[in-house]
PDB file of N, CA, C and O in Angstrom:
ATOM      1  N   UNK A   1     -31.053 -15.425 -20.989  1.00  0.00           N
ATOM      2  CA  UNK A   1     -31.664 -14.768 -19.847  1.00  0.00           C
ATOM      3  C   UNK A   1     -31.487 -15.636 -18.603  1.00  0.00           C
ATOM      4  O   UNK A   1     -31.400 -16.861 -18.530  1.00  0.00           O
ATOM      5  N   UNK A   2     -31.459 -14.861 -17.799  1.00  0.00           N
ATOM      6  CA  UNK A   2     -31.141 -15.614 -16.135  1.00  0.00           C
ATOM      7  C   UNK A   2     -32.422 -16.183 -15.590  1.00  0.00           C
ATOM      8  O   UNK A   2     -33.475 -15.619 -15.887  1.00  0.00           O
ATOM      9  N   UNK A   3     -32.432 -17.431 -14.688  1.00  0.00           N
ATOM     10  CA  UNK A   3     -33.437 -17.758 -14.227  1.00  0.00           C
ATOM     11  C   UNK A   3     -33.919 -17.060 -13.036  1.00  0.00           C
ATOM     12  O   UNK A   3     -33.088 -17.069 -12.127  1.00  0.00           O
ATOM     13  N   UNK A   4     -34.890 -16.526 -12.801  1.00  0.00           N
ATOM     14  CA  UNK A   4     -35.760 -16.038 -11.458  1.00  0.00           C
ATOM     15  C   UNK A   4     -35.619 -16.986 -10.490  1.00  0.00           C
ATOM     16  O   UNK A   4     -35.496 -18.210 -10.470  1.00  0.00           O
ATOM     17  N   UNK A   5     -35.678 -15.962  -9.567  1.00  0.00           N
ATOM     18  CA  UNK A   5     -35.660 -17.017  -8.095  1.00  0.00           C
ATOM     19  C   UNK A   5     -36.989 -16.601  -7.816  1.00  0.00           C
ATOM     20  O   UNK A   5     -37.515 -15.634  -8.366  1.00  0.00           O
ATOM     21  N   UNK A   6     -37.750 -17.602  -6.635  1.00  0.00           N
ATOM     22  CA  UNK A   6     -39.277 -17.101  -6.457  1.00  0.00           C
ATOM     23  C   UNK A   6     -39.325 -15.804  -5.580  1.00  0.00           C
ATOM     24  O   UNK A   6     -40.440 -15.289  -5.492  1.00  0.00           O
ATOM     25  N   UNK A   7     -38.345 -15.224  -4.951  1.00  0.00           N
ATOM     26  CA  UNK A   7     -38.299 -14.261  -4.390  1.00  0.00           C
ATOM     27  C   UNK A   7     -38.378 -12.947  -5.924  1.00  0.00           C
ATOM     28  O   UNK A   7     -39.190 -12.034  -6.075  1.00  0.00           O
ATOM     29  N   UNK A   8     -37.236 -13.342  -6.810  1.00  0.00           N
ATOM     30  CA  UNK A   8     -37.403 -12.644  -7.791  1.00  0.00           C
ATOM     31  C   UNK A   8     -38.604 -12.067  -8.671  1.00  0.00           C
ATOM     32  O   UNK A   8     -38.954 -10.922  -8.959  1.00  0.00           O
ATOM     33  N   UNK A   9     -39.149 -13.495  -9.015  1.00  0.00           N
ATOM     34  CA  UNK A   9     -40.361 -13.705  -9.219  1.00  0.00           C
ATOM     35  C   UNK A   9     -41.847 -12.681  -8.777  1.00  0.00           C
ATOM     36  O   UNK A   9     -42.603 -11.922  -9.383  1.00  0.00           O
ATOM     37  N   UNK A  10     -41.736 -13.073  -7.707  1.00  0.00           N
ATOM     38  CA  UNK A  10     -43.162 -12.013  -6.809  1.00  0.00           C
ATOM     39  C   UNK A  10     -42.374 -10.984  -7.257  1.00  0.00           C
ATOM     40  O   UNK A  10     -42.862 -10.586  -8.315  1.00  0.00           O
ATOM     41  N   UNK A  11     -41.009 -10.116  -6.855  1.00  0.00           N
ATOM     42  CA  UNK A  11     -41.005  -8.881  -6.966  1.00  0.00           C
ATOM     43  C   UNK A  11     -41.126  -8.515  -8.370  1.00  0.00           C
ATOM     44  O   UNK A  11     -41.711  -7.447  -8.550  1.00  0.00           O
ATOM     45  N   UNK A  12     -40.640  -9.250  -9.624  1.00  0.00           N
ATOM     46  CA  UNK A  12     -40.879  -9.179 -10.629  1.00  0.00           C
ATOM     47  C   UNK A  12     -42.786  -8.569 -10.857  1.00  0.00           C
ATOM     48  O   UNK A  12     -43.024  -7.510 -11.438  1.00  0.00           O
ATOM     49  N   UNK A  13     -43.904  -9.464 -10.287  1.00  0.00           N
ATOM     50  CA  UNK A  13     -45.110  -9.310 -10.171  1.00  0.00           C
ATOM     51  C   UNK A  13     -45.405  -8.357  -9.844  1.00  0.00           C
ATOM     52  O   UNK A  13     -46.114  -7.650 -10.561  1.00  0.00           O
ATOM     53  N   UNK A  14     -44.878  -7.863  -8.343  1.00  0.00           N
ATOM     54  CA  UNK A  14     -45.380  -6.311  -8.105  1.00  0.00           C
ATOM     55  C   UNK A  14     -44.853  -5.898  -8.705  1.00  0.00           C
ATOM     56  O   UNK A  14     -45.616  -4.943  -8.560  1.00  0.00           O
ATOM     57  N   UNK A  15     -43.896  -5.426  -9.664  1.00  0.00           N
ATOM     58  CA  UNK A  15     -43.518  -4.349 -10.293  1.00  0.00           C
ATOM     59  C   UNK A  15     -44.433  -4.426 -11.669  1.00  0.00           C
ATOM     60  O   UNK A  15     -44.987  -3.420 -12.113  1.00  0.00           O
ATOM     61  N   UNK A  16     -44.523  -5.571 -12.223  1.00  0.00           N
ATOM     62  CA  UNK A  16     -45.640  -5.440 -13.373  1.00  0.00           C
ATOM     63  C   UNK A  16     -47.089  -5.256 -13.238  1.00  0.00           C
ATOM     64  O   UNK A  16     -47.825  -5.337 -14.222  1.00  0.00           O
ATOM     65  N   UNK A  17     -47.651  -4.945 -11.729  1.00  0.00           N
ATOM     66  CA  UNK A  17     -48.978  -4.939 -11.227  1.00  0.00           C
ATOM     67  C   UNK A  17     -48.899  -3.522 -10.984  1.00  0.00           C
ATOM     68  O   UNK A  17     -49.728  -2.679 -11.325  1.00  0.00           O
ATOM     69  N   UNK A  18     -47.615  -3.310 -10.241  1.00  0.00           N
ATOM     70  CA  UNK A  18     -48.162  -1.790  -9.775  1.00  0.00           C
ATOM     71  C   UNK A  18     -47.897  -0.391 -11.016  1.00  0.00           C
ATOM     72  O   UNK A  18     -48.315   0.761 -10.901  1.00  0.00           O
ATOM     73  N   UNK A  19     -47.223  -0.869 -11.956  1.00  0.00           N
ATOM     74  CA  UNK A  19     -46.981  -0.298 -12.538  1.00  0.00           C
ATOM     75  C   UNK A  19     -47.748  -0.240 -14.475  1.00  0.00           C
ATOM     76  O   UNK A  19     -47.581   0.451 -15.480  1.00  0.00           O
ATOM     77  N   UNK A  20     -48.809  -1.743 -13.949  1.00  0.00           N
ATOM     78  CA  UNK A  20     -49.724  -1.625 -15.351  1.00  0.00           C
ATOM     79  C   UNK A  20     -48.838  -1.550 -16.279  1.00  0.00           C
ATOM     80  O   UNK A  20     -49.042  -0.763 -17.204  1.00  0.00           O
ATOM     81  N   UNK A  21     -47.451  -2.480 -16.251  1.00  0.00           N
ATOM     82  CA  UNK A  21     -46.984  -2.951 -17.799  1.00  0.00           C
ATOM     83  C   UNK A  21     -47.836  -4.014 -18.081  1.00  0.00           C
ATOM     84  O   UNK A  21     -47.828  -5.072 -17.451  1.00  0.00           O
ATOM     85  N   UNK A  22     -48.605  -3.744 -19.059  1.00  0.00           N
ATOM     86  CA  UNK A  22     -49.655  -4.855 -19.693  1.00  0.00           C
ATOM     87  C   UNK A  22     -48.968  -5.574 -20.947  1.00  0.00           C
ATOM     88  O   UNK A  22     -49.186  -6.744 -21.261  1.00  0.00           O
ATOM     89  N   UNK A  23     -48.363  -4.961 -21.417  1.00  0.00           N
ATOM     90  CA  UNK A  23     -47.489  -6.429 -22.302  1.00  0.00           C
ATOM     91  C   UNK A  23     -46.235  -6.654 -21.803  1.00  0.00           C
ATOM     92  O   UNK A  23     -45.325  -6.789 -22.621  1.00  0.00           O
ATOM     93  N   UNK A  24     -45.902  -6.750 -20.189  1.00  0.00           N
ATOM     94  CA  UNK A  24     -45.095  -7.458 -20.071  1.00  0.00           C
ATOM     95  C   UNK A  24     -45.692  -8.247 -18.657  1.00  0.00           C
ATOM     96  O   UNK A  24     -46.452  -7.920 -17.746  1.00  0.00           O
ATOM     97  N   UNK A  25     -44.746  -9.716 -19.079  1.00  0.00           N
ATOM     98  CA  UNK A  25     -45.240 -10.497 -18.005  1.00  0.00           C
ATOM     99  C   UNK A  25     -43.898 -10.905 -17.191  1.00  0.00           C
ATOM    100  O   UNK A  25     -42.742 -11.101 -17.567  1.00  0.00           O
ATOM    101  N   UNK A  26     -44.569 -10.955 -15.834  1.00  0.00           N
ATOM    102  CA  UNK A  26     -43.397 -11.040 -14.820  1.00  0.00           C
ATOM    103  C   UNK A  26     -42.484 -11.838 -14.928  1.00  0.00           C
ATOM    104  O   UNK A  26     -41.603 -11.726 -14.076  1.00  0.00           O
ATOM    105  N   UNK A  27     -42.338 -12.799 -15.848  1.00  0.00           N
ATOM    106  CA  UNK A  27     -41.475 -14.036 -15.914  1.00  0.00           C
ATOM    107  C   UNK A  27     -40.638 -13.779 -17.265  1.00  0.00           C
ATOM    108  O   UNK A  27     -39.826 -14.543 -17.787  1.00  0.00           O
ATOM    109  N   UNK A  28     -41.098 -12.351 -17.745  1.00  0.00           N
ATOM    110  CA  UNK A  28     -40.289 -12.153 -19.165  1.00  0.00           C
ATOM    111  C   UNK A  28     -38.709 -11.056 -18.682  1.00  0.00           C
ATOM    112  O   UNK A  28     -37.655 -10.928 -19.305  1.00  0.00           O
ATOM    113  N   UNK A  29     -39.192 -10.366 -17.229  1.00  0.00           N
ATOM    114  CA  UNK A  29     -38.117  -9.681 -16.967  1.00  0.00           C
ATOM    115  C   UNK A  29     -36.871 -10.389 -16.591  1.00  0.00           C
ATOM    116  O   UNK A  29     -37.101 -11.340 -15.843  1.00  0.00           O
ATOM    117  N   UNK A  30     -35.181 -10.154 -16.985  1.00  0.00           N
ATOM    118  CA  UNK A  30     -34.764 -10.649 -17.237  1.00  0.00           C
ATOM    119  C   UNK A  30     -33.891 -10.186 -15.583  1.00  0.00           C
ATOM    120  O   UNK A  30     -33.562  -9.042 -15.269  1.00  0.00           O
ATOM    121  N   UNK A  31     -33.747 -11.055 -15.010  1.00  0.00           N
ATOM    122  CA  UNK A  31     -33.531 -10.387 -13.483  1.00  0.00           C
ATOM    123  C   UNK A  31     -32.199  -9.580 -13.495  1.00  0.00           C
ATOM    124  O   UNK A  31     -32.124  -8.648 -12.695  1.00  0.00           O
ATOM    125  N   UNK A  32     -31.349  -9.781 -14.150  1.00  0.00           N
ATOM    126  CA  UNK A  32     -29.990  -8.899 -14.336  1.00  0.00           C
ATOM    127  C   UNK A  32     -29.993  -7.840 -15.709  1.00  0.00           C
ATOM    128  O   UNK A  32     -28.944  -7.383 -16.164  1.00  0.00           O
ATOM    129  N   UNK A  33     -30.797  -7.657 -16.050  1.00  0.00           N
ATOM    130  CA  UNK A  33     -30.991  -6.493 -16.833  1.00  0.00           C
ATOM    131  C   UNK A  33     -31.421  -5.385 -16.397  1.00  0.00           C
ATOM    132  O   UNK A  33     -32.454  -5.162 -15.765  1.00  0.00           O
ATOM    133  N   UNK A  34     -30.729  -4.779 -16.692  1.00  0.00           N
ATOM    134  CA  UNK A  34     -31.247  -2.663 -16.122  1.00  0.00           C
ATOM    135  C   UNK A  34     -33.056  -2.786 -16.270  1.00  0.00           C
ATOM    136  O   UNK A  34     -33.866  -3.259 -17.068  1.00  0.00           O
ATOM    137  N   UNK A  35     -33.064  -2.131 -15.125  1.00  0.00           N
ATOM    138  CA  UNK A  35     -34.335  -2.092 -14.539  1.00  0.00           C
ATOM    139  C   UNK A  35     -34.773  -0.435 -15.479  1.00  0.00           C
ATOM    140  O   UNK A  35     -35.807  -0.149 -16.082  1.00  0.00           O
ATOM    141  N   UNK A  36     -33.676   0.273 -15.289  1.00  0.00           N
ATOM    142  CA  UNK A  36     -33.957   1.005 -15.952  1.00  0.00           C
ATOM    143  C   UNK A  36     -33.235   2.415 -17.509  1.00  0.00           C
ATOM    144  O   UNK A  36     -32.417   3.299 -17.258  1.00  0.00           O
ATOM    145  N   UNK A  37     -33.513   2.306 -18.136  1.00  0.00           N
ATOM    146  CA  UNK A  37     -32.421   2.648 -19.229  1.00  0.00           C
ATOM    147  C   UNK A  37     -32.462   1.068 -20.367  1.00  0.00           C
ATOM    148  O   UNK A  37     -31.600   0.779 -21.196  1.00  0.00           O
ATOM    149  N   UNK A  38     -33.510   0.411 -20.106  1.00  0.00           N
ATOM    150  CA  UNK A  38     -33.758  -0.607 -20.888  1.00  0.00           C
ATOM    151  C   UNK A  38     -34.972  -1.341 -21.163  1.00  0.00           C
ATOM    152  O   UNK A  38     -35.991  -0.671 -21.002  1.00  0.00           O
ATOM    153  N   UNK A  39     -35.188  -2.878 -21.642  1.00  0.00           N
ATOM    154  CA  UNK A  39     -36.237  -2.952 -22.566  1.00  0.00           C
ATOM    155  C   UNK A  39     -37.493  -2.260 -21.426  1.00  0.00           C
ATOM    156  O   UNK A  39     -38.025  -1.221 -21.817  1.00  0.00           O
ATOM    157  N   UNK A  40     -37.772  -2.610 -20.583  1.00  0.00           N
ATOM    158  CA  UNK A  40     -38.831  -2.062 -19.410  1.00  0.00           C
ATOM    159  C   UNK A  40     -38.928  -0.510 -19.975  1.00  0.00           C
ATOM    160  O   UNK A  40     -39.967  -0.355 -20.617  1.00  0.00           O
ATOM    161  N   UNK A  41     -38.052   0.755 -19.892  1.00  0.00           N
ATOM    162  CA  UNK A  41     -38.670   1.820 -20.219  1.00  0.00           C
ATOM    163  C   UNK A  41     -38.925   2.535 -19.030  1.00  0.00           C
ATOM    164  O   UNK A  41     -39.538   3.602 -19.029  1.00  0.00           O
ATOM    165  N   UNK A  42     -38.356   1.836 -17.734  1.00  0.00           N
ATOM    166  CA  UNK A  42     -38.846   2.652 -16.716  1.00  0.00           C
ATOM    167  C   UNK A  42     -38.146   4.315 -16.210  1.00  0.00           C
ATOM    168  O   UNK A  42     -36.972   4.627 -16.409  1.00  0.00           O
ATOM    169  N   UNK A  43     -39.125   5.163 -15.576  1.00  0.00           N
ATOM    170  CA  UNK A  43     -38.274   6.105 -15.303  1.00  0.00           C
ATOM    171  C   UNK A  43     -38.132   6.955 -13.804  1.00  0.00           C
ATOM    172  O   UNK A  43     -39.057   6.709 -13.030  1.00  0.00           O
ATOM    173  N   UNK A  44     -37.443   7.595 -13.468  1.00  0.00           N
ATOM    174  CA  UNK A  44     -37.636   7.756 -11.756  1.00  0.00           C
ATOM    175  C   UNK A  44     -39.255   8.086 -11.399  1.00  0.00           C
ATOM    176  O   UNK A  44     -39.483   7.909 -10.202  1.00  0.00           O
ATOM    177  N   UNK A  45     -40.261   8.464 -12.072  1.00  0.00           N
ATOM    178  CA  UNK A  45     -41.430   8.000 -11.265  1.00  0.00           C
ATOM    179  C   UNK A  45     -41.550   6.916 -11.149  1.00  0.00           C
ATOM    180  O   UNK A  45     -41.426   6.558  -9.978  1.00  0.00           O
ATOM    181  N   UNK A  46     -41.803   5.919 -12.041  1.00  0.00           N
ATOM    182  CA  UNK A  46     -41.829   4.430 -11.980  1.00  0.00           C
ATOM    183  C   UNK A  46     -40.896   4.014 -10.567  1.00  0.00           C
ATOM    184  O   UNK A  46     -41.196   3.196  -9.697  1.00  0.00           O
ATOM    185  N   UNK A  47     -39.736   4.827 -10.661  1.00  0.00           N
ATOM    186  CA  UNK A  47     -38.929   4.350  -9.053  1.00  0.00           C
ATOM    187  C   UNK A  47     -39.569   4.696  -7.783  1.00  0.00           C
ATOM    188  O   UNK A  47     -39.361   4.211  -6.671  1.00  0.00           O
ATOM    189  N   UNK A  48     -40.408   5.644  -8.148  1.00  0.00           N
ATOM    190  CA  UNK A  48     -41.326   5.703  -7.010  1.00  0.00           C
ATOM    191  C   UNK A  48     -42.494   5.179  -6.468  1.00  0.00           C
ATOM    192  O   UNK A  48     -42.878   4.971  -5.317  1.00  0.00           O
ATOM    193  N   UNK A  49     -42.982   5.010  -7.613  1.00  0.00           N
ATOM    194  CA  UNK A  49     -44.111   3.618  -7.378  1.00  0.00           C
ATOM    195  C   UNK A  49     -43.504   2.350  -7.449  1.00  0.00           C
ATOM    196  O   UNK A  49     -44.444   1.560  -7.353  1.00  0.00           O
ATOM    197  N   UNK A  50     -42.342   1.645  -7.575  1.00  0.00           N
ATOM    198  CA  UNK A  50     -41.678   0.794  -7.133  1.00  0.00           C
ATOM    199  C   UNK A  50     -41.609   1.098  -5.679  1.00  0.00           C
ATOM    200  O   UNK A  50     -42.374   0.398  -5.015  1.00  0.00           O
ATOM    201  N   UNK A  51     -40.971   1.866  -5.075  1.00  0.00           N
ATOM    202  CA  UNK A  51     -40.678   2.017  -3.689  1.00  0.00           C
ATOM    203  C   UNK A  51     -41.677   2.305  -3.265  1.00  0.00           C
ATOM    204  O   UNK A  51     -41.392   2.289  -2.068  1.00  0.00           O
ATOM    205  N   UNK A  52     -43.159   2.696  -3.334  1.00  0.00           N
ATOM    206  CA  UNK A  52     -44.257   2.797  -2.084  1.00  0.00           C
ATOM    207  C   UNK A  52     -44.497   1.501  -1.892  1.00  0.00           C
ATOM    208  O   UNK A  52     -44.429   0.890  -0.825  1.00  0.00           O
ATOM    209  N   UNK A  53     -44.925   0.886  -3.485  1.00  0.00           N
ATOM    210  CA  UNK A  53     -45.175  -0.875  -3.904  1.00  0.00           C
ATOM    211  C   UNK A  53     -44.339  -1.629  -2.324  1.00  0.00           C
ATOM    212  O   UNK A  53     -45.020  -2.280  -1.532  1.00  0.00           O
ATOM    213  N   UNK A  54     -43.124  -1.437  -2.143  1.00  0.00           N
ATOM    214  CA  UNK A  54     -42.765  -2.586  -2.014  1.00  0.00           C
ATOM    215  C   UNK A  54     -43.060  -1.841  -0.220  1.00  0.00           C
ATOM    216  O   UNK A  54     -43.733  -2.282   0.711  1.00  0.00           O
ATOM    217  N   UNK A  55     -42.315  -0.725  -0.324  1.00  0.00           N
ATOM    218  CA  UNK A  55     -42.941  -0.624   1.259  1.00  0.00           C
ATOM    219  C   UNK A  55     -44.265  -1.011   2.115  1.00  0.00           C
ATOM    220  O   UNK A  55     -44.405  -1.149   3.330  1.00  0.00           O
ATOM    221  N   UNK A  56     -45.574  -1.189   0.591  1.00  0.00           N
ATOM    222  CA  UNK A  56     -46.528  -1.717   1.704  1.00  0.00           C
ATOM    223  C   UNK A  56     -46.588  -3.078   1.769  1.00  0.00           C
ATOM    224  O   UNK A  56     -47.248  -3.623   2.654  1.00  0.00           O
ATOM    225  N   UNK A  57     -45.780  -3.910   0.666  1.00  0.00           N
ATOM    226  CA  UNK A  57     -45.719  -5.091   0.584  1.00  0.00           C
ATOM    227  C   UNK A  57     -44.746  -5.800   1.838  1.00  0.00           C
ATOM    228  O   UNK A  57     -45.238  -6.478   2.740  1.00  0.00           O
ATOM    229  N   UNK A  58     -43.447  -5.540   1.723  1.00  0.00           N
ATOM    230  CA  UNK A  58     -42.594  -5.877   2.536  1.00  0.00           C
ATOM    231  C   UNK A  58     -42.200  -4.844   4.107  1.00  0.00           C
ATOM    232  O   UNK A  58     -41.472  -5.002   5.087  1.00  0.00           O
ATOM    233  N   UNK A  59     -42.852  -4.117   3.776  1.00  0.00           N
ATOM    234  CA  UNK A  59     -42.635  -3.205   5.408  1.00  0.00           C
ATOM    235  C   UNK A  59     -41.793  -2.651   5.796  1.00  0.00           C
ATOM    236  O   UNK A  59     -41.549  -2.632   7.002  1.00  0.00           O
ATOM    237  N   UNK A  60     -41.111  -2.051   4.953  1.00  0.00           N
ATOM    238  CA  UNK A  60     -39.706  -0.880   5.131  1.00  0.00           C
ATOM    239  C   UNK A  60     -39.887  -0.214   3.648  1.00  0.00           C
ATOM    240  O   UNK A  60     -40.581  -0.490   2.670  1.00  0.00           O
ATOM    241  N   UNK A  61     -38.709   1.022   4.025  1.00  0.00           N
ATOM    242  CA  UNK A  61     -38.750   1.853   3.280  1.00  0.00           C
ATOM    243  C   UNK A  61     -37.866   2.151   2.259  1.00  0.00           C
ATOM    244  O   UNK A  61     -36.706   2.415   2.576  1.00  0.00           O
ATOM    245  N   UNK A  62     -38.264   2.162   0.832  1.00  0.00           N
ATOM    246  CA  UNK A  62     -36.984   2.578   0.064  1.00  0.00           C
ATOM    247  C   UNK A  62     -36.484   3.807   0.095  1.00  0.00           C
ATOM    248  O   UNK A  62     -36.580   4.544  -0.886  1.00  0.00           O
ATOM    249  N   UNK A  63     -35.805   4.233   1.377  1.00  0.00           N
ATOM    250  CA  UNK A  63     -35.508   6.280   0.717  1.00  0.00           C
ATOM    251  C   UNK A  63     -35.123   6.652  -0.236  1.00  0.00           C
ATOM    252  O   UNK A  63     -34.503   5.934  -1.021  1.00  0.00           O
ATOM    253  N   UNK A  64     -35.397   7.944  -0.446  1.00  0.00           N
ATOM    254  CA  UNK A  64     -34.389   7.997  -1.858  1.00  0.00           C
ATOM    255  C   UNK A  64     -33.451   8.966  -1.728  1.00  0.00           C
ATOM    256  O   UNK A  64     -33.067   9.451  -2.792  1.00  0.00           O
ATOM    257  N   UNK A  65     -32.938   9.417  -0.660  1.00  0.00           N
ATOM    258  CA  UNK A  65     -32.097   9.852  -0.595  1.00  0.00           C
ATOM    259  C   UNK A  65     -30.747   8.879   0.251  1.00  0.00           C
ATOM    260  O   UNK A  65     -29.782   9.210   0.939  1.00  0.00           O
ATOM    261  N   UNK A  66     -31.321   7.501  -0.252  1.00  0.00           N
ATOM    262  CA  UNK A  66     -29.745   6.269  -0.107  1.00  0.00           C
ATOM    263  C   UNK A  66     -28.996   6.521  -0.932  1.00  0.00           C
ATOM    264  O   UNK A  66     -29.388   6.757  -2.075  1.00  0.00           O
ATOM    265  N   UNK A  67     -27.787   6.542  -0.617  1.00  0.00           N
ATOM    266  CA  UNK A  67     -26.548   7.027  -1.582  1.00  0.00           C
ATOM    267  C   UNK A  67     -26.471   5.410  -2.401  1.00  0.00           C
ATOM    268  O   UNK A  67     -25.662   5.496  -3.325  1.00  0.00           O
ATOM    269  N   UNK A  68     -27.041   4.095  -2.313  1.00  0.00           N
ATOM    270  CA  UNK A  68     -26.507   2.822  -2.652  1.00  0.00           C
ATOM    271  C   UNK A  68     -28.358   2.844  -3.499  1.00  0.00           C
ATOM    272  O   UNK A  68     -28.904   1.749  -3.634  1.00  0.00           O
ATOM    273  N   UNK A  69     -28.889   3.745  -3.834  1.00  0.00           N
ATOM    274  CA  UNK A  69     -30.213   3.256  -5.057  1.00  0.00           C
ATOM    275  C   UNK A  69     -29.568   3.310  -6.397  1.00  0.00           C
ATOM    276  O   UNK A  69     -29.979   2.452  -7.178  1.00  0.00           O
ATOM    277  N   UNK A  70     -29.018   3.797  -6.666  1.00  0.00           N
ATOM    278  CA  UNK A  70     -28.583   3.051  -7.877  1.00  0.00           C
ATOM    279  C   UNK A  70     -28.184   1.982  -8.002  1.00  0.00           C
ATOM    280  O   UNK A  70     -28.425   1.302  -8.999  1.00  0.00           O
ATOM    281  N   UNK A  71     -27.496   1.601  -7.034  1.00  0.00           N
ATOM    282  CA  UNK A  71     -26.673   0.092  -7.193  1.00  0.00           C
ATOM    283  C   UNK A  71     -28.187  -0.474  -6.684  1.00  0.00           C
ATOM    284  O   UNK A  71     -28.438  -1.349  -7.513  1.00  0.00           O
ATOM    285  N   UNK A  72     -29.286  -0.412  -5.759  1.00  0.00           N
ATOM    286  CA  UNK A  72     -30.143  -1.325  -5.153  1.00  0.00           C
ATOM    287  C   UNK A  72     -30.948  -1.452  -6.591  1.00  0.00           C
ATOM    288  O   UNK A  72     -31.059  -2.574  -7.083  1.00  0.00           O
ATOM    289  N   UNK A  73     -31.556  -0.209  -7.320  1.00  0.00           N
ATOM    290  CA  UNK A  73     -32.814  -0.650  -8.303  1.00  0.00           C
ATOM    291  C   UNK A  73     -31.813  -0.811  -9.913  1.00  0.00           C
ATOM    292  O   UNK A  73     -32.382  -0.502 -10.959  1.00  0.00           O
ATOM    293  N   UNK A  74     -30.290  -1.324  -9.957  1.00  0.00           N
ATOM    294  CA  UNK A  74     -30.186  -1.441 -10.954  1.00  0.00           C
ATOM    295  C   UNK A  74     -30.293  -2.613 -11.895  1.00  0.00           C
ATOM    296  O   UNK A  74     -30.122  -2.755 -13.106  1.00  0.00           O
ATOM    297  N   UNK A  75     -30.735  -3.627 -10.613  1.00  0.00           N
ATOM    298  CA  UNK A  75     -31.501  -4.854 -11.946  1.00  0.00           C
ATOM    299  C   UNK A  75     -32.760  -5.386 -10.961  1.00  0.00           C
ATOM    300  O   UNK A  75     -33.197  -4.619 -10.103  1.00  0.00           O
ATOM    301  N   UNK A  76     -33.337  -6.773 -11.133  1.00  0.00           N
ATOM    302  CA  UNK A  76     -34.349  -7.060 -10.611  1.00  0.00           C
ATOM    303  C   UNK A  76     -34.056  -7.708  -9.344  1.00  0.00           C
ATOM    304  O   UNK A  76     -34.716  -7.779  -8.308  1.00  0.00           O
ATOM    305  N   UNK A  77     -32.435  -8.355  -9.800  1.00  0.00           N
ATOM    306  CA  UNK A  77     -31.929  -9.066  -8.591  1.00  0.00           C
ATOM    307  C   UNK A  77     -31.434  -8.592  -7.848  1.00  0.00           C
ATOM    308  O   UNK A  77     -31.250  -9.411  -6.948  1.00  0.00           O
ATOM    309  N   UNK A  78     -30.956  -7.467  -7.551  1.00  0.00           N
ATOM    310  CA  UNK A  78     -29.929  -6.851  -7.144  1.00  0.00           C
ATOM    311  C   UNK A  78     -31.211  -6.006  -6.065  1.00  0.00           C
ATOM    312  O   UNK A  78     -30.829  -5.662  -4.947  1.00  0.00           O
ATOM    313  N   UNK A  79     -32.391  -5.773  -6.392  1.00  0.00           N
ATOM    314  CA  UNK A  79     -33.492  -4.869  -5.852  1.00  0.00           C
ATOM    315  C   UNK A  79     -34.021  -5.985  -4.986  1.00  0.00           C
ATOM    316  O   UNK A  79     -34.391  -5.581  -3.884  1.00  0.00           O
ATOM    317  N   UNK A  80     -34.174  -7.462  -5.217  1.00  0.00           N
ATOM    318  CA  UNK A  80     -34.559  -8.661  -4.795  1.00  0.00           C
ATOM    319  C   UNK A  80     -34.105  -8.942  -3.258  1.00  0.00           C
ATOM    320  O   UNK A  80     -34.744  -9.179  -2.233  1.00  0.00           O
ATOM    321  N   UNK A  81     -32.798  -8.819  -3.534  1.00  0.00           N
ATOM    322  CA  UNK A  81     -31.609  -9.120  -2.900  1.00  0.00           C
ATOM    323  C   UNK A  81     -31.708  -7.842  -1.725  1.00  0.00           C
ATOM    324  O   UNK A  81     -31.381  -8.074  -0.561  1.00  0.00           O
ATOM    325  N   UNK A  82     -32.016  -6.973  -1.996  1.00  0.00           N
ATOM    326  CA  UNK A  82     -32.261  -5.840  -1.201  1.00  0.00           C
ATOM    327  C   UNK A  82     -33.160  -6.027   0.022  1.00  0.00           C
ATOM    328  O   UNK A  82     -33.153  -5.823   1.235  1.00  0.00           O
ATOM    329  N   UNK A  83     -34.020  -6.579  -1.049  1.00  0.00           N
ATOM    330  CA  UNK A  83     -35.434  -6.622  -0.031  1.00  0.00           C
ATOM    331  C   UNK A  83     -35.536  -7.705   0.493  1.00  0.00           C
ATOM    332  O   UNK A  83     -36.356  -7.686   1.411  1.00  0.00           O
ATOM    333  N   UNK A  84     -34.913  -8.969   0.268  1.00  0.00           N
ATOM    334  CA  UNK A  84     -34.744 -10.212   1.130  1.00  0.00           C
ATOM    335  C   UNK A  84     -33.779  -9.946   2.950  1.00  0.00           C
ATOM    336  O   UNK A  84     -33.790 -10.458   4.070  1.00  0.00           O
ATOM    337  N   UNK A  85     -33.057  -8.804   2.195  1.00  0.00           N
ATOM    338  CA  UNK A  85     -31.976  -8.190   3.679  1.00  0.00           C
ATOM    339  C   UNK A  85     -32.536  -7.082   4.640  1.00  0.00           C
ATOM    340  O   UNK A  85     -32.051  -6.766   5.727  1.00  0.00           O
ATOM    341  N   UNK A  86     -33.703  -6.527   4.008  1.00  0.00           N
ATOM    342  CA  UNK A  86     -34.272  -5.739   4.957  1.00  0.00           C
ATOM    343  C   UNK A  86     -35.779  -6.002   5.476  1.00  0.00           C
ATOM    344  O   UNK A  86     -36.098  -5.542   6.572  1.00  0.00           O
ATOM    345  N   UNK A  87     -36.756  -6.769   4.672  1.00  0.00           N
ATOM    346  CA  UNK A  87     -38.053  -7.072   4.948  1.00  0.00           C
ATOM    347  C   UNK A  87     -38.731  -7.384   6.476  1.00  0.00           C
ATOM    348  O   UNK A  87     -38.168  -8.058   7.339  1.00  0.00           O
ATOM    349  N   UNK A  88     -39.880  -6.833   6.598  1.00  0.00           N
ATOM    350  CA  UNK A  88     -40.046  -7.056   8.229  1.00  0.00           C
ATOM    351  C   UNK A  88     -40.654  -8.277   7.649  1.00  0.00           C
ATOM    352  O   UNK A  88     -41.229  -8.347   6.562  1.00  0.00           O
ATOM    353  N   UNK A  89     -40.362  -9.715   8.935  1.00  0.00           N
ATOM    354  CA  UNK A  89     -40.833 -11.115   8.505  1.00  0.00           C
ATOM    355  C   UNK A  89     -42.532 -11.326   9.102  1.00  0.00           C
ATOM    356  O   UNK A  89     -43.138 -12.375   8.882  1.00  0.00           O
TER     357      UNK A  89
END
């Protein structure tokens, strides 16, 4: 498994907070593993409470009608990486 970056990390957290996975802990997600179609279980609602999550956290918006969300929520890093390039500071 890949190591988290602390950016990874927190987003790892909100996604296991807002979404009440209770047996999983934020440091077990594996940051380059499918976010979804794997061990997580998540499914496009879960993508939606991912994307309000982070909009009130970080202050922009995930649309979902971006032609590039698949490629943005398809691992932890790759969603990380997203939100490090758009976040209001």
């Amino acid at each position: 498994m890949a190591e988290q970056t602390a950016a990874e990390n927190e987003l790892a957290t909100l996604i296991v907070d807002s979404l009440n996975l209770e047996s999983t802990k934020p440091e077990q997600i594996d940051p380059e593993a499918p976010l979804f179609g794997g061990d997580l279980g998540l499914d496009s609602i879960d993508a939606l409470e991912i994307a309000l999550a982070v909009s009130k956290r970080y202050g922009f918006q995930l649309r979902s009608d971006n032609p590039d969300n698949r490629q943005i929520f398809s691992n932890l890093r790759k969603l990380s990486e997203h939100i490090e390039q758009h976040r209001v500071a």
